[in-house]
C-alpha positions as CSV (number, residue, x, y, z in Angstrom):
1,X,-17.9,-125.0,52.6
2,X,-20.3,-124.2,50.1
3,X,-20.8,-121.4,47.9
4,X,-24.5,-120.4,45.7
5,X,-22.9,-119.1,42.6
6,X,-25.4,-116.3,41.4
7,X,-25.6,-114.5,37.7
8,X,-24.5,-111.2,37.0
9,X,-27.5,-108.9,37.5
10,X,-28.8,-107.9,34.0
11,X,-28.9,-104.3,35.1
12,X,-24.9,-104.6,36.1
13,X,-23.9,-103.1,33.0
14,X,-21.7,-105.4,30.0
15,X,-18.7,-107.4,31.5
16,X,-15.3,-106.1,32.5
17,X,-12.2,-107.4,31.2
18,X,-8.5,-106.6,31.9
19,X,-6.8,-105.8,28.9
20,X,-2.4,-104.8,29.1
21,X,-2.0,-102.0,26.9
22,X,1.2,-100.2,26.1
23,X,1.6,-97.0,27.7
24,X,2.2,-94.4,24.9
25,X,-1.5,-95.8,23.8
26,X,-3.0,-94.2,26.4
27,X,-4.8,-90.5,26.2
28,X,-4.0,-88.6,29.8
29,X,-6.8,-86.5,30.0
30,X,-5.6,-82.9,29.9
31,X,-9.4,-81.5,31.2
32,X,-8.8,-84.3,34.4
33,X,-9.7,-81.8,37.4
34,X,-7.5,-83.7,40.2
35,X,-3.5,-82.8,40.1
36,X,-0.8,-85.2,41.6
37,X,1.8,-84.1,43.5
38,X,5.6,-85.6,43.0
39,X,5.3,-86.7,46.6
40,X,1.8,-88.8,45.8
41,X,3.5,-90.3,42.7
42,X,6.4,-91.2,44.8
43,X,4.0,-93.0,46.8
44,X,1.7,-94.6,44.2
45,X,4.9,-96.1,42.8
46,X,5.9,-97.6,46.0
47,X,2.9,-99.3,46.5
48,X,2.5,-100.2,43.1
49,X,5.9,-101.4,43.4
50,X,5.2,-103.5,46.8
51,X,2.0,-105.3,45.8
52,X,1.7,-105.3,41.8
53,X,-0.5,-103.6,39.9
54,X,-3.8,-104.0,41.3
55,X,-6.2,-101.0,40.1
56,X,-6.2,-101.1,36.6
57,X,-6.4,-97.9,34.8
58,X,-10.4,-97.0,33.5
59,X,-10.2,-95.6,30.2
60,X,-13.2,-94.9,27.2
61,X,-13.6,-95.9,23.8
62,X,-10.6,-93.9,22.6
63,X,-8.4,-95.1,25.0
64,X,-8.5,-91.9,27.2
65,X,-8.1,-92.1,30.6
66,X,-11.2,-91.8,32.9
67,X,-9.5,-92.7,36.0
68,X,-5.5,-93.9,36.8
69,X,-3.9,-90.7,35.9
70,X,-1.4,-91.1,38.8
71,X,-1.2,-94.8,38.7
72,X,-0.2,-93.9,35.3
73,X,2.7,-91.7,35.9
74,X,3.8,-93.8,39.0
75,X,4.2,-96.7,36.5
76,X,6.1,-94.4,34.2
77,X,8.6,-93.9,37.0
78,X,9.0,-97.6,37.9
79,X,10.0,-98.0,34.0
80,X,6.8,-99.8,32.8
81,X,5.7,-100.2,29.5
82,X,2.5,-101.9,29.6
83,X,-0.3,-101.5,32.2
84,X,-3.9,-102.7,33.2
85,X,-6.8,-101.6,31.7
86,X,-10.8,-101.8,31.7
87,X,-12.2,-99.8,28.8
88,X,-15.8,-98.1,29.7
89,X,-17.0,-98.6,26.3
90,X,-20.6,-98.5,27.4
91,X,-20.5,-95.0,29.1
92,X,-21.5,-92.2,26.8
93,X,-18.9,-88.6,26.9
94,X,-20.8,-87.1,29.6
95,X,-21.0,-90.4,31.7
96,X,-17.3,-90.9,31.6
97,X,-16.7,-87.7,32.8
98,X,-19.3,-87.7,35.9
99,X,-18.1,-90.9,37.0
100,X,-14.0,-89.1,36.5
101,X,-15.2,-86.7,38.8
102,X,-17.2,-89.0,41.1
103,X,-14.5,-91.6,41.3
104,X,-12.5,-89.1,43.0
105,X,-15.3,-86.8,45.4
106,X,-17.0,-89.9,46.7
107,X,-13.5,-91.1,47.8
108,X,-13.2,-88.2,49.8
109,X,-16.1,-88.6,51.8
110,X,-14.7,-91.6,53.6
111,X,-13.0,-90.8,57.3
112,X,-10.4,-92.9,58.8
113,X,-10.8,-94.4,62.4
114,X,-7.9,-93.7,64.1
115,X,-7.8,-96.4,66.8
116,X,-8.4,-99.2,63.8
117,X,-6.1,-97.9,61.5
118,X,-3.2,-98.0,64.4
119,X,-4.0,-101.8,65.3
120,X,-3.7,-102.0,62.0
121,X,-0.3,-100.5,60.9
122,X,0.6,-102.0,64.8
123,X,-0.3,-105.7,63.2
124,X,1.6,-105.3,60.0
125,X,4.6,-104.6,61.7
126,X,4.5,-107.1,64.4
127,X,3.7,-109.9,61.4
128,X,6.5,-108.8,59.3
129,X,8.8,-106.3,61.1
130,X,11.0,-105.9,57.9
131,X,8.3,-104.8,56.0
132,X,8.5,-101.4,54.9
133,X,5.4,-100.0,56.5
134,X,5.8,-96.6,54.2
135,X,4.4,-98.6,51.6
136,X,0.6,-97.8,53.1
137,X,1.1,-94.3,51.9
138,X,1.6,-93.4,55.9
139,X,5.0,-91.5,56.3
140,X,7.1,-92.2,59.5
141,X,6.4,-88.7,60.7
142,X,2.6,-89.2,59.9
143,X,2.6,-92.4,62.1
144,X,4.5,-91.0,64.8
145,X,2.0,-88.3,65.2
146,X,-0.8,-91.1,65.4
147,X,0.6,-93.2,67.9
148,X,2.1,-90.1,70.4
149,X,5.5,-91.0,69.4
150,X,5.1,-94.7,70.6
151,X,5.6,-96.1,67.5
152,X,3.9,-99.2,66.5
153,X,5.9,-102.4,67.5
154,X,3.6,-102.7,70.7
155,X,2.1,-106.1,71.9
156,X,-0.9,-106.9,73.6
157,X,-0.3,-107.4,77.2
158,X,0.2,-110.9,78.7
159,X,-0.7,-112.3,81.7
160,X,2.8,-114.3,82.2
161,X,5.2,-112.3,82.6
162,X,8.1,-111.6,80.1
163,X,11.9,-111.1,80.9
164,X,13.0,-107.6,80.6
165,X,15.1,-106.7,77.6
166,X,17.7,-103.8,78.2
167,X,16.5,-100.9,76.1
168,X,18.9,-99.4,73.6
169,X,20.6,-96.5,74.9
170,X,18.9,-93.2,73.8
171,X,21.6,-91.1,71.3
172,X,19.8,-88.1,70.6
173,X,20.0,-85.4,73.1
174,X,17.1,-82.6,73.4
175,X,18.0,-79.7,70.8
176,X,19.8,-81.8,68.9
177,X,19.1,-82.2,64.7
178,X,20.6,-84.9,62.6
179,X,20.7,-85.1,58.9
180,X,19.1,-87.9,57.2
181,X,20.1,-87.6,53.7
182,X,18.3,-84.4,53.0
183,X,16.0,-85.1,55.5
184,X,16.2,-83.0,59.2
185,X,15.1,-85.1,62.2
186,X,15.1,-83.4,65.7
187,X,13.7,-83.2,69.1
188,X,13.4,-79.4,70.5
189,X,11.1,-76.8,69.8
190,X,9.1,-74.9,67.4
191,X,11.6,-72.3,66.6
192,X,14.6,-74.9,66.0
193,X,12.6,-76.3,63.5
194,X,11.7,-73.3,61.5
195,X,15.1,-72.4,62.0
196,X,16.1,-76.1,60.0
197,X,13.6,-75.9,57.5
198,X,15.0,-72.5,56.3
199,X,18.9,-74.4,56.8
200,X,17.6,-77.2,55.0
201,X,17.6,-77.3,50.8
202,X,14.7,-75.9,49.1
203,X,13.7,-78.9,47.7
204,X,10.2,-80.6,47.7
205,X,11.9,-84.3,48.6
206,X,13.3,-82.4,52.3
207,X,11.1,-83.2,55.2
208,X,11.3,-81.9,58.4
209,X,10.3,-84.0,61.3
210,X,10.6,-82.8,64.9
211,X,9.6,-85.5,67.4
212,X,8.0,-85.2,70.9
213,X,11.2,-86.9,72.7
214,X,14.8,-88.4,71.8
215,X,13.9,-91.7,71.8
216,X,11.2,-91.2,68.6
217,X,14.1,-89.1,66.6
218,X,16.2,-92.0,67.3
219,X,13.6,-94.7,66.4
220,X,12.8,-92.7,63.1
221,X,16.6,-92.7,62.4
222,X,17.1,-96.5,63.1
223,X,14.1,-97.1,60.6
224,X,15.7,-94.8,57.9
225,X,18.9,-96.5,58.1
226,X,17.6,-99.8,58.0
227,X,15.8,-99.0,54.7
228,X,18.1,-96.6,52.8
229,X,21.4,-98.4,54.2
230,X,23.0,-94.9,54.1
231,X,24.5,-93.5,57.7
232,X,22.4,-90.4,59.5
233,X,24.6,-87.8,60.2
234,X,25.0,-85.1,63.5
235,X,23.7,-82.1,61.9
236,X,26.7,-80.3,64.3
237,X,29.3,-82.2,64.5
238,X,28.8,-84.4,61.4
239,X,29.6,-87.6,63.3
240,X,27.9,-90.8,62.4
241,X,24.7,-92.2,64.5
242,X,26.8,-95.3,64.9
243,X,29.3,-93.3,66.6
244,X,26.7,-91.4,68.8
245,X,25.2,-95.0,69.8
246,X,29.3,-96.8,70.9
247,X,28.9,-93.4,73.3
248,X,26.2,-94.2,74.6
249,X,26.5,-97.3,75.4
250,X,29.3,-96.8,77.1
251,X,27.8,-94.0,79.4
252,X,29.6,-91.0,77.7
């Protein structure tokens, strides 16, 4: 297939190149109006650490940052030493900073569909199912609430018909609360749930999920092991998940 090749427009402003600068080069801006919380920086640096590093980091004349302040920090945390760049050299002081600020409003403006952005996530984890869907910035709590608590791995329906897999046996019991690292997961009501959140440590890292039915808690706790390798843990009786799941399976 063929492709018309056109010039740059002469109005498009001078050409952009990508230049790797060292990180202790660069000027954080300390007047930047947008903060960045320790969980968004966790989540830059997943991304970041998933797919490369895509966005380079907009900076003027004197090397100050005009926009990447958190991409910055998330590549500080990966252990980075160099990063991308694109200097604005042809923006005067007050242009950098309108376009710092409108970088970051215009951005806001934009809505998500829900329905898309479900087939989406849906599609992602039906193509590769050990891809660690968290790397889209979505939480497993924050894509349980999209999808109900059906979770994503759903496929379109067929018209032949498809053999029946036994489902795994549900572990979780209603009321129940098990300990994900420092993480609660649970399926009861409101009240429980305030009453593990003020249990829990008083840390920014804790998150508190409390599912719509057993199966999601389990399904969220299958996923966490899976990724961290580590064991979830009955918040009463401190027995393993593993153990909950032998007892289940065996109709006790």
């Amino acid at each position: 297939m063929a492709h018309n090749i056109r010039k740059r427009p002469a109005d498009s402003g001078p050409p952009l190149a990508v230049v790797w600068r060292r990180i202790e080069a660069l000027r954080p801006d300390p007047a930047n109006p947008r903060s960045h919380s320790p969980k968004q920086i966790r989540q830059l640096a997943r991304s970041i650490g998933a797919f490369g590093f895509n966005v380079p980091i907009l900076v003027d004349r004197t090397l100050r940052i005009v926009a990447g302040h958190g991409r910055l920090l998330a590549a500080q945390d990966l252990g980075w030493r160099e990063v991308p760049t694109i200097l604005l050299d042809h923006l005067s002081e007050a242009e950098a900073r309108a376009f710092m600020i409108a970088d970051n409003r215009v951005a806001e403006s934009a809505a998500w569909n829900n329905t898309l952005l479900i087939e989406q996530l849906r599609e992602i984890t039906l193509d590769a199912p050990d891809f660690a869907i968290e790397t889209t910035g979505f939480e497993l709590s924050e894509i349980d609430l999209l999808t109900g608590g059906g979770g994503l791995a759903k496929r379109k329906p067929s018209r032949r018909p498809t053999p029946r897999t036994a489902a795994a046996p549900t572990v979780t019991r209603a009321g129940e609360w098990w300990l994900l690292g420092r993480h609660r997961v649970g399926c009861g009501n409101l009240a429980d749930a305030v009453d593990a959140m003020l249990a829990g440590e008083k840390e920014e890292s804790v998150v508190i999920v409390l599912a719509g039915n057993p199966a999601t808690v389990d399904t969220i706790i299958r996923r966490w092991q899976t990724l961290t390798g580590d064991t979830a843990r009955h918040a009463a009786s401190g027995r393993g998940f593993a153990e909950g799941a032998d007892k289940a399976s065996d109709g006790g």
